[in-house]
C-alpha positions in Angstrom: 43.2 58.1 4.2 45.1 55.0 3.6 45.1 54.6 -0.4 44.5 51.0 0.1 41.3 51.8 2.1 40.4 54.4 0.0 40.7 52.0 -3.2 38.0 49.3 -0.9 35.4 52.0 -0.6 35.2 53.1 -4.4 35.3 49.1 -5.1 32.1 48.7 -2.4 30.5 52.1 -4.6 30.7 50.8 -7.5 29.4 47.0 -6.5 26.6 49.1 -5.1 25.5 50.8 -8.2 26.5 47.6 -10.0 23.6 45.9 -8.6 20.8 48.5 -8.3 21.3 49.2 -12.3 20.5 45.1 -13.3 17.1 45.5 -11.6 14.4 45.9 -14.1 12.2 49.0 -13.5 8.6 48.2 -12.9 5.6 50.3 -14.3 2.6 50.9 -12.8 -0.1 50.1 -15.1 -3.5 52.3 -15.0 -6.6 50.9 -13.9 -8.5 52.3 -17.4 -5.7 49.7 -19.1 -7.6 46.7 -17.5 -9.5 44.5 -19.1 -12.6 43.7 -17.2 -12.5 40.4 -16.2 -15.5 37.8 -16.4 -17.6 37.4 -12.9 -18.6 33.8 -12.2 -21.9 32.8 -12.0 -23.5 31.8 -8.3 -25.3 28.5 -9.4 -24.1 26.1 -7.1 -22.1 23.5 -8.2 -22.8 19.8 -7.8 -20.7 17.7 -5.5 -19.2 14.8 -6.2 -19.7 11.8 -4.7 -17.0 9.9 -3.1 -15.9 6.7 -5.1 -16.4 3.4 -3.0 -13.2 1.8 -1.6 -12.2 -1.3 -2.4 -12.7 -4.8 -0.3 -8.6 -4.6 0.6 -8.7 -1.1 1.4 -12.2 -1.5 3.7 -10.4 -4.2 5.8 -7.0 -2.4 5.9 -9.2 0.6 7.3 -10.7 -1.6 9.5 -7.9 -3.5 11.1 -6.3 0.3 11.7 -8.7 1.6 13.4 -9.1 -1.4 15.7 -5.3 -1.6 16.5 -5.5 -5.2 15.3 -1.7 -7.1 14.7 -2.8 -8.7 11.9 -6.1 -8.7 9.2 -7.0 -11.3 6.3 -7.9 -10.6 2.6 -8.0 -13.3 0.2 -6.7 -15.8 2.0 -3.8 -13.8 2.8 -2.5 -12.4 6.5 -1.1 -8.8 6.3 0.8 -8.2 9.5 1.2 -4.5 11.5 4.7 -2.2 11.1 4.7 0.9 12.1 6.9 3.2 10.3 9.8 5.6 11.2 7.1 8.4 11.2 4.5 6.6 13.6 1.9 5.6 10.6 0.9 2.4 10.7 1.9 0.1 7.8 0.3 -3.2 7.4 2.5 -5.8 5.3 2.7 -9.3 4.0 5.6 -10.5 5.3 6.5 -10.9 9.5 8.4 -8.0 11.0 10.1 -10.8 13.3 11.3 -13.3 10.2 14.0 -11.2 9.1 17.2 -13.2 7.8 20.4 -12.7 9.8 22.4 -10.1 8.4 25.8 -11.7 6.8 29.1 -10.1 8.1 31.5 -8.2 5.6 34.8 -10.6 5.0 37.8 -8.4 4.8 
């Protein structure tokens, strides 16, 4: 065998034993060792009631599910954008009033 070879294999060996030695041994623990754990009672919880949205979010809810392209709360218009991801956004400001983007001087 080529002593070059020969000198990769006991290198790959010893890697090998290497890592199997650094993993910490596990031991199995008894079931007499356990300590019993508490059981939960069966009375039925009580359920909480849902808090009640407020007037923005009621009309925000409402203009979504309508598909409307614009809603008003306090005398303000929020306007429809739909985001990257499909959800739909509503906003104060137009979609369409965007400022002109400046070009870069070299």
């Amino acid at each position: 065998m080529n002593p070059k070879k020969k000198y990769i294999l006991k290198y790959k060996m010893r890697r090998s034993v290497r890592r199997t030695s650094r993993k910490p041994k596990r031991t199995k623990r008894s079931s007499k060792t356990r300590k019993p754990t508490k059981r939960k009672s069966t009375k039925r919880k009580s359920t909480k009631r849902k808090k009640k949205m407020n007037a923005y979010m009621l009309a925000l809810n409402k203009a979504r599910k309508a598909g409307a392209e614009s809603f008003e709360y306090n005398g303000k218009t929020y306007y429809k954008k739909v985001a990257k991801t499909g959800m739909v956004v509503y906003s104060g400001k137009k979609s369409g009033t965007k400022k002109a983007k400046r070009s870069k001087k070299k």
